[in-house]
Steps between C-alpha positions, in 0.01 A plus 500: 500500500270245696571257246712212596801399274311127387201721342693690304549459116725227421758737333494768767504198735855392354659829444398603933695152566755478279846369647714661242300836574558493853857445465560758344304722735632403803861519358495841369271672776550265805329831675172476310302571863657846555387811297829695346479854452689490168181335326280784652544793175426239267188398672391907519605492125261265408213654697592822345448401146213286598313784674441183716449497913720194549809392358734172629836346393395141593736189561267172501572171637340176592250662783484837456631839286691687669534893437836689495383820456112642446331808459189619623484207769693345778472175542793244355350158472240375349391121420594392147283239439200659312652832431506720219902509496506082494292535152785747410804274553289231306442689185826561207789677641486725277135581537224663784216453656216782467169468713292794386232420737529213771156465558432347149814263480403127680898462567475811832097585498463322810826577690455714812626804404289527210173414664634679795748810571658598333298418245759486231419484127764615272821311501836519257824291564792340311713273648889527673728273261752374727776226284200423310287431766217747606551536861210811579351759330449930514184525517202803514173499626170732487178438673318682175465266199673644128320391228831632303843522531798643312739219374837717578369487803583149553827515282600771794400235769727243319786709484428585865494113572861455309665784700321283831648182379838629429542678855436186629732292296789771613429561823539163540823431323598789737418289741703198406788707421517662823467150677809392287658783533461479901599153509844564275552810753461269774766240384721812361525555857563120640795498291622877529436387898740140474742710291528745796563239752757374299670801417482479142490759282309464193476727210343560149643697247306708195791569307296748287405685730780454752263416774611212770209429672662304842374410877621659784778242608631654176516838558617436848826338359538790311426785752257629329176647649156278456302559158303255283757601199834607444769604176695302431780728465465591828561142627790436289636852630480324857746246410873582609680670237791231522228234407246695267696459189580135553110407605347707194691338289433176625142611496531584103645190408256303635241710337655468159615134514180345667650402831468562863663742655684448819652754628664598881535860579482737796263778590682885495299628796512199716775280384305216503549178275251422295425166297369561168310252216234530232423475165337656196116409567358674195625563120342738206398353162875572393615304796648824699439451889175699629495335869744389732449337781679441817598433894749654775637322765672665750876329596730715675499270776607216305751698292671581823481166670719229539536230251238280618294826419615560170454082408144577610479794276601318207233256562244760565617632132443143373154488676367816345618488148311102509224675668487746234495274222217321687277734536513630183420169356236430725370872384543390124350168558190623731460771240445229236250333647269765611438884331295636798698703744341372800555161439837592417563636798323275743695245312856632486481676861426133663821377297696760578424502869586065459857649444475740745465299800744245363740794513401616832554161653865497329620842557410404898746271486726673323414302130659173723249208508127546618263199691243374236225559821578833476459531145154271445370758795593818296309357184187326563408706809315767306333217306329358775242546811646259780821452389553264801206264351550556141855430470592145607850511510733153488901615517846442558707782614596655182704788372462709175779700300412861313448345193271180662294755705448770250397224256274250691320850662381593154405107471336525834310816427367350134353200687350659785370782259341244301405285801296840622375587194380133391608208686504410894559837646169627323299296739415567875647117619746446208826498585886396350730262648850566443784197506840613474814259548866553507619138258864460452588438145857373380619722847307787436202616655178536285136677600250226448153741535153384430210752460151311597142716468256328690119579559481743200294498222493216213846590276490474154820555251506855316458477173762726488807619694535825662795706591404382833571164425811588247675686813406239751751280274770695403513715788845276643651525163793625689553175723627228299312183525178609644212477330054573594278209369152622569218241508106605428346210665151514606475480866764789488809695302841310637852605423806365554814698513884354499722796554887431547615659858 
């Protein structure tokens, strides 16, 4: 143990420093410094069998081995350079290393606790095989030399140090999984959170099972009392009876012809109007519906309201069924380019929330016209640190329809997602600088808007194109005549937009 790491053996050496080793070790047991109880019965296992004082589940890295369980002492660290475990890790991965007496082997007769107490002399180990690295070993130790030693012996250590490598290998993937699954929880809640604000009630239905899994704007609508989980023959036996017949079958024949239903009904306990709309999210192998997803929007004051009420209720209807269809292509498209749920998520939720504020700004002024301020404020805010000295803003006094705001949000969004991500807004003094002019063309105004990244890091063209970048180009489909050029040039991404007003 006194000898330093540049003395060693050339191949013990390599294997104590290697980069690929470490890696592993530091990504599967990030914890190696603190002992873990769980290790502990193997360690008194292998003392057991050994008839041997001492007994360690060792992690090594560059400096030191680290022990995450012993028996028989209690110390848990130890430097590596030197040590008997280091010569382990070296050796096969399949194999281990025997001392029978310490005293008479040049690689540890000279170490200070074998000229010195302890006095150790015996020593058995086999390495931890970690993704094919060996990360530490399980160790015993005696301070009595054995001139012989039963093989199974060893085979029973090896067997001990595959159980050792495996706990670590899933207590770490518990750990991952929890992470994820705390982080999907987390943005479950965001969005179960928005959907509450806006009174939206959103529901899933197993129609197997006959489960409808729904937030609590849902079962609010309905009357019904909070749980995570309802039948869903108890919420169509909440509909009026002089609507239930009319809104199941609508329900069914959207089911069986592949189309979204949309259906208007009142509440028996309550007499409340509710807006309904969804569509079959899941289908067996022989294409009969297994899922079916959907949202309630509460509009008994509109269905009682004056005719400027009910034109705004038409156009709600309008907004949501577009809505609909765009998020469920932004869900099929985001699903395409990424399998892992998190990214999915993170993803999706950022695009979804793009639409989100786009409709917030709209439906607080009634789905009239919103100020393009209002809307560049709402989408690059959460992009940036000083928004004041990161957003350079050049204007004219400019007004947006639904369909011009709901599309150049998600185009807004994309870029400063991007710009975060990659570009200026990754940087502490990068910043954007936004020029957007009302032109008149053949008497009719036209959006001239320029998208500058300045200060960011050197740009260079994907090789290929994202969804990011697909959606950033179609996303004002809807407004004849406009089109998204985006430019990769290297002092900084630029796009220009041209959107009909």
């Amino acid at each position: 143990m006194s000898k330093q790491t540049s003395d060693l053996q050339p191949a013990v050496a390599a294997a104590l420093a290697s980069a690929q080793r470490l890696d592993v070790l530091r990504t599967v047991v990030p914890d190696m410094a603190e002992p873990d109880a769980d290790f502990r019965d193997l360690a008194d296992i292998a003392a057991t069998l050994f008839q041997a004082p001492v007994a360690l589940v060792t992690l090594v890295d560059a400096e030191s081995q680290w022990f995450k369980a012993a028996s028989g002492i209690d110390e848990i660290q130890a430097p590596a350079a030197g040590s008997f475990c280091v010569h382990t890790i070296a050796g096969p991965l399949d194999g281990a290393l025997v001392v029978a007496d310490a005293t008479t082997d040049a690689r540890f007769s000279d170490q200070p606790r074998v000229v010195g107490a302890p006095f150790l002399r015996f020593y058995a180990g086999v390495p931890l095989v970690i993704e094919g690295q060996p990360v530490g070993t399980i160790c015993v130790f005696d301070v009595k030399p054995r001139e012989e030693l039963d093989p199974q012996l060893v085979v029973q250590l090896q067997r001990l140090s595959r159980v050792a490598s495996s706990l670590f290998s899933l207590k770490h993937e518990a750990h991952q999984r929890a992470l994820k699954e705390a982080a999907l929880s987390r943005e479950e809640q965001r969005q179960a959170m928005a959907l509450d604000a806006a009174n939206v009630g959103s529901w899933l239905w197993d129609i197997r099972s006959g489960n409808v899994s729904c937030n609590q704007p849902m079962l609010r609508m309905f009357g019904m009392p909070f749980a995570k989980s309802v039948q869903a023959r108890d919420i169509f036996g909440a509909i009026h009876p002089e609507d239930r017949v009319a809104t199941l079958s609508k329900l069914r024949s959207a089911m069986t012809q592949d189309r979204e239903y949309d259906g208007t009904f009142r509440v028996a306990s309550t007499g409340r109007w509710l807006l309904g709309r969804g569509r079959v999210h899941e289908r067996d192998a022989k294409g009969k519906p297994t899922v079916f997803l959907g949202i309630n929007i509460d509009v008994t004051e509109e269905q009682g309201a004056t005719q400027r009420t009910r034109l705004l209720l038409r156009e709600l209807n309008h907004r949501v069924k577009n809505t609909l269809a765009m998020l469920q292509s932004l869900a099929r498209q985001t699903l395409r380019q990424t399998s892992d749920p998190q990214e999915f998520m993170t993803a999706f939720a950022g695009r979804l929330q793009a639409i989100s504020e786009a409709h917030g700004l709209l439906s607080d002024h009634e789905w009239g016209e919103i100020r393009l301020s209002a809307l560049l404020a709402k989408q690059l805010a959460p992009h940036v640190r000083d928004y004041e000295k990161q957003i350079e803003i050049h204007k004219d006094e400019i007004l947006l329809g639904p369909d011009q705001a709901v599309g150049l949000g998600l185009v807004l969004h994309e870029l400063a997602t991007n710009a975060a991500k990659y570009g200026s807004l990754s940087v502490y003094h990068g910043r954007v600088v936004l020029t957007a002019r009302s032109v008149d063309e053949d008497g009719r105004r036209v959006l001239h808007m320029t998208w500058t990244e300045v200060g960011g890091p050197p740009v260079e063209e994907p090789a290929r194109r994202g969804f990011g970048s697909i959606l950033i180009e179609r996303s004002l489909d809807k407004v004849m005549g406009s089109s998204v050029k985006v430019e990769y040039l290297p002092a900084g991404l630029t796009a220009i937009v041209r959107l009909p007003l």
